[in-house]
C-alpha positions as a Markdown table, in Angstrom:
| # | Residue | x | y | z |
|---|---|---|---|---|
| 1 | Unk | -8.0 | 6.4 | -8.6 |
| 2 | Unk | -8.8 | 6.6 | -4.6 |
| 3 | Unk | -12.4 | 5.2 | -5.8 |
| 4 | Unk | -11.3 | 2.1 | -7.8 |
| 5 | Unk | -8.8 | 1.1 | -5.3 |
| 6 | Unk | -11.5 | 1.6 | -2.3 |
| 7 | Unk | -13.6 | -0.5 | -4.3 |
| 8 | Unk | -11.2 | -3.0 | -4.8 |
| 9 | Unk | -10.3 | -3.6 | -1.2 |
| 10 | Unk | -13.9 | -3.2 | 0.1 |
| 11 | Unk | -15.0 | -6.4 | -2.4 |
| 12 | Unk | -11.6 | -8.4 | -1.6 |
| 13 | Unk | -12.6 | -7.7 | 2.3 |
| 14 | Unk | -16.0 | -8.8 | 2.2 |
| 15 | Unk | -15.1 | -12.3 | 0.2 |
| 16 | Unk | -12.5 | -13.2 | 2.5 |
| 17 | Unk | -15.3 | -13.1 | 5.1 |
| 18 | Unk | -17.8 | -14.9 | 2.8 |
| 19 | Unk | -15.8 | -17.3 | 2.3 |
| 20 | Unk | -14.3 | -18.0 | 6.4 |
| 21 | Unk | -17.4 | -18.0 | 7.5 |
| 22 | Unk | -18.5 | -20.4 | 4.6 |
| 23 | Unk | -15.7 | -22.3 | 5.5 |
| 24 | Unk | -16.3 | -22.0 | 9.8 |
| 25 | Unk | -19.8 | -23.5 | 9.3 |
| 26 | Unk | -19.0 | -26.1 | 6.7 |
| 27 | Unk | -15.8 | -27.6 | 8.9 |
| 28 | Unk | -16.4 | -26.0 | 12.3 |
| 29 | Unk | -14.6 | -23.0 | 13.7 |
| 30 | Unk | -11.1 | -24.9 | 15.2 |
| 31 | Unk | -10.6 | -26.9 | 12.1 |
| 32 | Unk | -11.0 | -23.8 | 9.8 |
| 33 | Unk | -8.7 | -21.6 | 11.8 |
| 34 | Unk | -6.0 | -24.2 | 11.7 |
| 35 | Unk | -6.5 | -24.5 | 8.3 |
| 36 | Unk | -6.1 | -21.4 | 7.3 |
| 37 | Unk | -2.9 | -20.8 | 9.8 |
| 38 | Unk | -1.6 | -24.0 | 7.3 |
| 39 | Unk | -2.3 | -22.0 | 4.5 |
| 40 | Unk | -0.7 | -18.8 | 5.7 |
| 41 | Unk | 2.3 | -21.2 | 6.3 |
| 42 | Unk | 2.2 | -22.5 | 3.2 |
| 43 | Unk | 1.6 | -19.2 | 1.4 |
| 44 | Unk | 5.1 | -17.6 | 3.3 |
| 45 | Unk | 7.1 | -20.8 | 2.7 |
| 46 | Unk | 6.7 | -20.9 | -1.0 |
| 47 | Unk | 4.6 | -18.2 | -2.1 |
C-alpha cells in the first residue's frame, strides 16, 4: 500500500510543478503567484 500511495503523491507533486511553471512562463511569475493565492482563497472559501 506504502508503494501506491508513494506513487500517487510523487505524480500529484511533479504536475503541480508542471503545471506552475507552465503557468509562470505563460503569464509571468507575479501574476501566476497571485493567481494561485486567488485560487487558494477561493478553494478555502467554498471548497
Amino acid at each position: 500500500m506504502n508503494a501506491v500511495n508513494a506513487i500517487f503523491i510523487n505524480t500529484s507533486n511533479q504536475l503541480g510543478e508542471f503545471e506552475s511553471g507552465l503557468l509562470a512562463a505563460w503569464m509571468g511569475a507575479v501574476p501566476a503567484a497571485a493567481l494561485g493565492g486567488i485560487g487558494s482563497l477561493v478553494v478555502w472559501r467554498y471548497g
